[in-house]
Each structure stands twice: as structure tokens, then as C-alpha cells.
C-alpha positions as semicolon CSV with decimal commas, in nm:
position;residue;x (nm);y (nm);z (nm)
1;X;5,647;2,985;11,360
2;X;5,879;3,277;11,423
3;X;6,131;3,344;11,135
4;X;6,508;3,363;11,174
5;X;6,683;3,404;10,883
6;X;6,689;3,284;10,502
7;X;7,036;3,280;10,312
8;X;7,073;3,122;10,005
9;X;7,481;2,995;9,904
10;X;7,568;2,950;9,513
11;X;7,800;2,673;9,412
12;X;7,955;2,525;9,114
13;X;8,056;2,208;9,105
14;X;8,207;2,033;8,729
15;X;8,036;1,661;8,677
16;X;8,235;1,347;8,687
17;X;8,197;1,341;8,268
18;X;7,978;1,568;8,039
19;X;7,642;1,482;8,076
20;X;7,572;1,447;7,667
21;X;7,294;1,383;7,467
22;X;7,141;1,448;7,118
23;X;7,014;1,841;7,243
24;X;7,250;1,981;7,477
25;X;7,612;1,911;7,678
26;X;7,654;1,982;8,042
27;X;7,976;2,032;8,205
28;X;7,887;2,198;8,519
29;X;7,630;2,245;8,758
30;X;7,554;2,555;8,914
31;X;7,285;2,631;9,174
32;X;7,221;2,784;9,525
33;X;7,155;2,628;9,838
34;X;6,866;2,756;10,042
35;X;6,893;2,774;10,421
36;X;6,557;2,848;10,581
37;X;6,558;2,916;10,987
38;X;6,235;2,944;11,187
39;X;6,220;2,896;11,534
40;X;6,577;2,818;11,564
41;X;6,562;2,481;11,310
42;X;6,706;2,489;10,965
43;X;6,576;2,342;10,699
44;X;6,722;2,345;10,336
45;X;6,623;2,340;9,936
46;X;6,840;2,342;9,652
47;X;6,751;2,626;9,388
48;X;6,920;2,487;9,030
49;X;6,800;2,566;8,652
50;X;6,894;2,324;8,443
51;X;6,949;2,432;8,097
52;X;6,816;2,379;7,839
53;X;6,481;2,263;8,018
54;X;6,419;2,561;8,255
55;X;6,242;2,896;8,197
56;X;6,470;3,046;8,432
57;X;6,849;3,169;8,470
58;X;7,015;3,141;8,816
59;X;7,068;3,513;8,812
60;X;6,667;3,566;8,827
61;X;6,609;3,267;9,114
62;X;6,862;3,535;9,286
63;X;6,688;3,838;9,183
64;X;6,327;3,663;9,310
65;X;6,515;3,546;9,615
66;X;6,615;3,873;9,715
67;X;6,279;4,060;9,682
68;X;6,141;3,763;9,888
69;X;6,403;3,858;10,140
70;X;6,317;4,213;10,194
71;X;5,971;4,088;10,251
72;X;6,059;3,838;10,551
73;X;6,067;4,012;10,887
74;X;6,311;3,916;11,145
75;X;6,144;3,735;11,466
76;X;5,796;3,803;11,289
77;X;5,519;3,499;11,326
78;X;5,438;3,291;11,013
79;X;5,201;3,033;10,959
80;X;5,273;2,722;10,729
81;X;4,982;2,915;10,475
82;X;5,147;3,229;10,499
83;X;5,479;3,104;10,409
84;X;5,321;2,873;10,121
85;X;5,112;3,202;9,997
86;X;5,480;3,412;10,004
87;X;5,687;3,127;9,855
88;X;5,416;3,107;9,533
89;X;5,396;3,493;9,550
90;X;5,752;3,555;9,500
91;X;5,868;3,235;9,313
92;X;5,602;3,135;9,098
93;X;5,762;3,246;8,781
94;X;6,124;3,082;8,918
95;X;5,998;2,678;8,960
96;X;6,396;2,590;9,101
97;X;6,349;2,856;9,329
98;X;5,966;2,752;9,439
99;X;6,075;2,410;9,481
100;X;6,363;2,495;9,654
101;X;6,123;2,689;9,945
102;X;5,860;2,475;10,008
103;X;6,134;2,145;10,004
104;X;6,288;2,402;10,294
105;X;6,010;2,473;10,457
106;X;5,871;2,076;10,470
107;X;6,247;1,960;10,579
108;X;6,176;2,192;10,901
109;X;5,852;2,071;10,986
110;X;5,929;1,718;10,900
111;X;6,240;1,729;11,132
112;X;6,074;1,894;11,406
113;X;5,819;1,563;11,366
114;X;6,100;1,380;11,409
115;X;6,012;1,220;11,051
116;X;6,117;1,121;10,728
117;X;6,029;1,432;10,483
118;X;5,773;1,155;10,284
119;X;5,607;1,075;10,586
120;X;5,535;1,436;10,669
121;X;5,361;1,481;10,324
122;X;5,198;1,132;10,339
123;X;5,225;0,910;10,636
124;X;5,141;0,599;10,372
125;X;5,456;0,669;10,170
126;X;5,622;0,359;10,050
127;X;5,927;0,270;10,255
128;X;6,182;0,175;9,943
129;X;6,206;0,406;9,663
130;X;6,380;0,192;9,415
131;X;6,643;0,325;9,137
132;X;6,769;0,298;8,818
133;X;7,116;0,347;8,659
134;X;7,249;0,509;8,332
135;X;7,470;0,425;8,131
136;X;7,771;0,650;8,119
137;X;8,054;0,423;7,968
138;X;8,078;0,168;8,236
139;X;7,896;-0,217;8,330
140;X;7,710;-0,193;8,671
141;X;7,542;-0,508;8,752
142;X;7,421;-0,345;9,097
143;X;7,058;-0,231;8,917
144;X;6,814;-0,427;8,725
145;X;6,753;-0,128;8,502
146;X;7,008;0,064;8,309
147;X;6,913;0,400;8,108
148;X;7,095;0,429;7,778
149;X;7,127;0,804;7,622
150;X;7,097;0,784;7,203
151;X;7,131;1,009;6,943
152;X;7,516;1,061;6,926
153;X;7,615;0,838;6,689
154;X;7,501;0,689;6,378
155;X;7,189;0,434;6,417
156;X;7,362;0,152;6,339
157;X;7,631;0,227;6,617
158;X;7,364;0,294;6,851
159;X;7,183;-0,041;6,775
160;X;7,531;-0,241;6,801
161;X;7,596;-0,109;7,143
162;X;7,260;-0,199;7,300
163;X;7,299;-0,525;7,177
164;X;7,659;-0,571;7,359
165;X;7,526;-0,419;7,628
166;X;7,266;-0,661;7,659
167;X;7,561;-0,950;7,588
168;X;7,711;-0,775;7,900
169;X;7,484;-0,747;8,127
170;X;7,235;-1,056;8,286
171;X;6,870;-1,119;8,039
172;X;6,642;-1,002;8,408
173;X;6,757;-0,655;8,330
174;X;6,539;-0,403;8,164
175;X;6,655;-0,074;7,960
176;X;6,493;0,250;7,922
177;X;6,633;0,393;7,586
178;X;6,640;0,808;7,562
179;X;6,601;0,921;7,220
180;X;6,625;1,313;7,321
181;X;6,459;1,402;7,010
182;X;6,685;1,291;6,782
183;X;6,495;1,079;6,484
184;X;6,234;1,123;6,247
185;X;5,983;0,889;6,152
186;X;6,167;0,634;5,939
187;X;6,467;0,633;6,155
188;X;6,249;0,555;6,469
189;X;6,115;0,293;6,305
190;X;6,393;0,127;6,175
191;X;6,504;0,127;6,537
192;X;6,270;-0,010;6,700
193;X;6,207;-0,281;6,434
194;X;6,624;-0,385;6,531
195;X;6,537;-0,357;6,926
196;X;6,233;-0,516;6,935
197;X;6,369;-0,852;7,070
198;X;6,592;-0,657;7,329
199;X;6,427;-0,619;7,700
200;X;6,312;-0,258;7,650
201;X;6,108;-0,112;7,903
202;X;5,989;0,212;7,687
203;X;6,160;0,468;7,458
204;X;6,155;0,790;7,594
205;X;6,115;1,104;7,370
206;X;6,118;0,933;7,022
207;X;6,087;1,178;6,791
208;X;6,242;1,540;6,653
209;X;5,869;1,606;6,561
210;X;5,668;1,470;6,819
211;X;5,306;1,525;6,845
212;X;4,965;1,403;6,801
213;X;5,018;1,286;6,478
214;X;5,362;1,166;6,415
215;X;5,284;0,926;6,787
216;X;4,994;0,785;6,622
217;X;5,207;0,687;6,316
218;X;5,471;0,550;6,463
219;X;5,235;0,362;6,754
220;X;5,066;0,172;6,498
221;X;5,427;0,028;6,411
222;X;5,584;-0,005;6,736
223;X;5,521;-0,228;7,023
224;X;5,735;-0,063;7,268
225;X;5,611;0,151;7,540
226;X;5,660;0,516;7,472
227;X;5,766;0,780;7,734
228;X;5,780;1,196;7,757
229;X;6,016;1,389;7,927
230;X;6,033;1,755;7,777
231;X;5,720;1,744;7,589
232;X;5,511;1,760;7,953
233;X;5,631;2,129;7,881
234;X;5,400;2,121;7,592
235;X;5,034;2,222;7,564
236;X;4,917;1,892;7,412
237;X;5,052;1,668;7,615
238;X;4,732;1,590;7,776
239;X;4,591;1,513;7,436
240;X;4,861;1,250;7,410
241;X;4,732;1,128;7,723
242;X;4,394;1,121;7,660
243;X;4,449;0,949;7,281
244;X;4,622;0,668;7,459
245;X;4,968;0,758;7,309
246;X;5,197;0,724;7,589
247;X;5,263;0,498;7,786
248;X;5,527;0,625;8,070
249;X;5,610;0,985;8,189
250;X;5,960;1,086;8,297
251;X;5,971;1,368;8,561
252;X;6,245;1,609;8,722
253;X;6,011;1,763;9,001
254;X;6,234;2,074;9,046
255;X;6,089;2,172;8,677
256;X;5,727;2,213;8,797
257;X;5,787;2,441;9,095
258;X;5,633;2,392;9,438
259;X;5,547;2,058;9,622
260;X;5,126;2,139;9,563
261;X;5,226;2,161;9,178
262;X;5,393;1,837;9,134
263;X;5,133;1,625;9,338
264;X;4,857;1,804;9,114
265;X;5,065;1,695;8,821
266;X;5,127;1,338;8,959
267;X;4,817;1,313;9,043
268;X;4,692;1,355;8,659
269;X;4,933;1,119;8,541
270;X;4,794;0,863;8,803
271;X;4,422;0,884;8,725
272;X;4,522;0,835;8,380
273;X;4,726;0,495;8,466
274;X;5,017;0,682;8,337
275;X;5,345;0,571;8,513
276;X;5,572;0,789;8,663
277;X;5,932;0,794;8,656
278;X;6,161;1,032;8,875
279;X;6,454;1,158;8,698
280;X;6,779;1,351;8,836
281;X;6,803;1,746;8,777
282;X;7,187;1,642;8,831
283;X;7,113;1,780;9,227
284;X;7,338;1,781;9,475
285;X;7,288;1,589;9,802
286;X;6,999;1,865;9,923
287;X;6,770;1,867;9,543
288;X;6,902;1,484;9,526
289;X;6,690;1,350;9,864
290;X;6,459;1,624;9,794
291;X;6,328;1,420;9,477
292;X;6,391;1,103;9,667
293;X;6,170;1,242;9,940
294;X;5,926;1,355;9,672
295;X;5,898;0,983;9,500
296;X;5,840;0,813;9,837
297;X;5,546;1,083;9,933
298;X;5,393;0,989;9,571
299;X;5,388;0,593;9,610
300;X;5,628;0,595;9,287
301;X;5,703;0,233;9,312
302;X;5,899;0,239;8,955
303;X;6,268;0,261;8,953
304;X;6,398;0,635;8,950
305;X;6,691;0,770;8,823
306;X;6,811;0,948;9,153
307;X;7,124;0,767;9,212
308;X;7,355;1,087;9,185
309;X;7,651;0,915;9,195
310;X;7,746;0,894;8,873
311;X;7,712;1,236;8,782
312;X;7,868;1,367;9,078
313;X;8,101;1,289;9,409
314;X;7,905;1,252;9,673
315;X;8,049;1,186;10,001
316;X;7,971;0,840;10,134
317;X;7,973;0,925;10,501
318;X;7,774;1,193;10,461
319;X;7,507;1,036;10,198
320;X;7,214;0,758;10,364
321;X;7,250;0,572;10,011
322;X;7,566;0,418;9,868
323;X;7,681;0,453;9,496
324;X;7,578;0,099;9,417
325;X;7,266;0,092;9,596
326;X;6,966;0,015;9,405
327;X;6,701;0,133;9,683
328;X;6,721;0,402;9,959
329;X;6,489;0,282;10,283
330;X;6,356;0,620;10,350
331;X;6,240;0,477;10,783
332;X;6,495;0,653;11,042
333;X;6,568;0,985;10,781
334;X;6,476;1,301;10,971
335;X;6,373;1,571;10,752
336;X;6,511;1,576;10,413
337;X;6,773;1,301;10,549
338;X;7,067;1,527;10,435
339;X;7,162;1,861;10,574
340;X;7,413;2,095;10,413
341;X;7,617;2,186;10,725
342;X;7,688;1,834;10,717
């Protein structure tokens, strides 16, 4: 493949509402846009940190961009290996960035297939990836399973909202409850003991203190399903794993880096009959199909909290999902599905 040109455009773009929970506020998203060219097709990544969860600031994905840059010669013949080898060379430290390349560099190959992204990666990807919706203030009866953020208010509050919500909405629907770290034992406890006749599918990220031993404790007490999100970051997590501890995992791909490190990861979870959620990096329309892309390739047949909508506005007409659509059918995208000159 002859190379072109590589460009990469920053943006900022403010949410619809503050994205809150019990460890962090976000405002604001800020990120860069990667445009890859080779032989005259473009294909595109979105580069985005998201604080507090990444290792890395946007200022050194630009920094690793550049010297990646300088090493990409104009009209100079590339394999699909030599580009992986240069992508991990350059970006392995900078995961946005990494996943941001190699999503640029499938989107080209996949659209000059004439394929869906997911199909190029693995032509048995499932057809419907499924999603999820959080709560944010609002009743949306269009999904069967609503996310609900905790830890801002007192536990009581908390418990008294779930249970109108549930009033609210019909007794088929499920709910994922995010604890972000906010309890300790005996507050866990206590609400889980008040939820456990609610429709709860797991409680992600229980505990302030979680680990080998505080899981055990509180698993001998609690019958509901328990998920991780930021402690995958942690060296023990595969000891949870192995001890039988969890139950679901919670994922936002553009953490881990390149596409080879997320199916390696995936693949873990998988062989352990972990299941997999997809969760939004609060993407715009390019790192937003990207993960859509990415659940499809990995036969993630769970509902996935990639509708973007209600973090962000996203045009309609230039979107292949809808805000109140609870699947994507991922037959007749090209490529990512999305392009940013759109």
C-alpha cells in the first residue's frame, strides 16, 4: 500500500449535561481525529484520553503522533505488518492514540472490501450489536436495559430512586447499577439487601476497597452479579477471575490500545465465561462506530452502552443509528460506517 498522508484534527466539543459520578465530573470532551490516506482511500480513528481512566494526556498522543509522522514517507510502500509494527512502535505507551491507528488503518482496508469494518476482522461477526441506555435524568422506554450512575447522594436517596424508576419504567427491563467506587463494606451491603427484589442485572464496581478480599466478603452476602470496570487496570484482576468473584466485565476498548490488544483481552474474559460489556469513551461519531465495529467483530451479544446520543449531538442524517434505537444492523456499513468528511 503506498502512503499518502496522515493528519490528525483536535476538537472540543461540551456534553449535553456533565457526565457525573462518585470519582470524577466531565464537562467536555476533547480529542483528535485521525485521517489516514494510503493509496488514495481515507480511513479514520479517533485519538481521545479520557480522564481520569487514561495513562495519557492529549498533548503526548500529539507528541507520539508527530514522531510517528516524521517516520512515514510520502508515496513509500507499506505492508499491513509494517504499518501494525510502526503503529505499536510509536503508540504503544499512548492506547487512544494506538487504537485510533489501527481503527484507521482497518476502516481503509475494510472499505476497500467493500465491507462492514466487523466483517473485515471476522467475517462471522454478529449482525445486531444490541445497546443499552443510561440514565441521565430522563424515562426512555426505547431499551430494555437502563444503566443507573450511584454514589451522589445519600443511600437512602439512591435506593428511593431505583425503586421509582422501576415504578416508571415496564417489570421486562433490566438495570445495571454503577457504584464507581463509592461504598464500603456495610454500605454495599445494606444496598443490595434493599435492591435485591429489583431486576438488577449486576453491580458494577462495588466497592472503595475492592479486592480479593473485601469481593469474597461481600459475595458471600450478595446474590447479585458483580461487574469491573476500572479495576481491569489492576494487577489482580485475573485473580478475581480465577476465584470466581466476578461475574461481568465492563470495557471501553480505546483504554487497551490496539485492535490485537483488545481481542487478546476479550479473548481471556471469554475462556473464562466472563461476559463482556462495551461501554462509551463518550466518542464522537468516528471512536463511537469504532467500538460498535469492535463489539460486532467480538460476537458481544450483550447490550452495550454505545448509544452516544445522550452524551452528545450527533447528527441524524449523518449517523446509521437513531437516538432511540436499541440495535445498530452493522450489513450494508462500509468501513467504519461513518466518515468524518461527512
Amino acid at each position: 500500500m503506498v502512503f499518502n498522508q496522515i493528519q490528525s484534527n483536535r476538537y472540543d466539543v461540551e456534553l449535553i449535561k456533565p457526565f457525573k459520578n462518585a470519582q470524577t465530573e466531565i464537562k467536555q470532551r476533547s480529542g483528535s481525529i485521525i485521517k489516514l490516506v494510503l493509496d488514495g482511500e481515507c480511513g479514520c480513528g479517533e485519538a481521545a484520553p479520557l480522564s481520569p481512566y487514561s495513562k495519557e494526556s492529549l498533548t503526548e498522543v500529539s507528541w507520539a503522533f508527530e514522531e510517528l509522522k516524521i517516520a512515514l514517507k510520502h508515496n513509500s510502500n507499506y505492508t499491513f505488518n509494517d504499518l501494525l509494527d510502526l503503529f505499536e512502535l510509536y503508540a504503544k505507551d499512548v492506547p487512544s492514540l494506538h487504537f485510533a491507528l489501527d481503527l484507521s488503518l482497518y476502516d481503509i482496508l475494510a472499505k476497500k472490501e467493500k465491507v462492514p469494518l466487523a466483517s473485515y476482522l471476522n467475517s462471522k461477526n454478529i449482525e445486531n450489536v444490541n445497546f443499552s441506555s443510561i440514565y441521565n435524568g430522563g424515562i426512555n422506554k426505547s431499551f430494555k436495559t437502563i444503566k443507573v450512575k450511584l454514589g451522589l447522594h445519600s443511600l437512602d436517596k439512591e435506593i428511593d430512586l431505583l425503586y421509582n424508576l422501576f415504578d416508571q419504567y415496564d417489570k421486562d427491563i433490566t438495570f445495571r447499577i454503577d457504584a464507581n467506587q463509592a461504598y464500603n463494606i456495610d454500605e454495599f451491603l445494606y444496598l443490595s439487601d434493599k435492591l435485591k427484589s429489583l431486576n438488577i442485572q449486576y453491580i458494577e464496581e462495588p466497592l472503595s476497597a475492592l479486592n480479593i478480599d473485601t469481593l469474597q466478603i461481600i459475595k458471600e452476602k450478595c446474590k447479585i452479579p458483580i461487574a469491573i470496570d476500572e479495576s481491569v487496570f489492576k494487577a489482580n484482576y485475573k485473580e478475581m477471575v480465577e476465584d470466581k468473584l466476578i461475574e461481568y466485565v465492563v470495557i471501553k476498548p480505546s483504554l487497551y490500545g490496539g485492535v490485537d490488544n483488545i481481542f487478546k483481552l476479550c479473548d481471556y474474559f471469554k475462556k473464562k465465561n466472563i461476559k463482556i460489556i462495551l461501554s462509551s469513551g463518550l466518542h464522537t461519531k468516528i471512536g463511537n462506530l469504532a467500538n460498535i465495529q469492535l463489539a460486532s467483530a467480538l460476537r458481544l451479544s450483550e447490550n452495550h452502552g454505545l448509544n452516544n446520543y445522550v452524551f452528545l449531538k450527533l447528527d441524524h442524517n449523518k449517523m446509521p443509528y437513531r437516538s432511540d434505537d436499541s440495535s445498530i444492523r452493522i450489513k450494508g456499513l462500509h468501513g467504519l460506517g461513518v466518515c468524518e468528511n461527512d
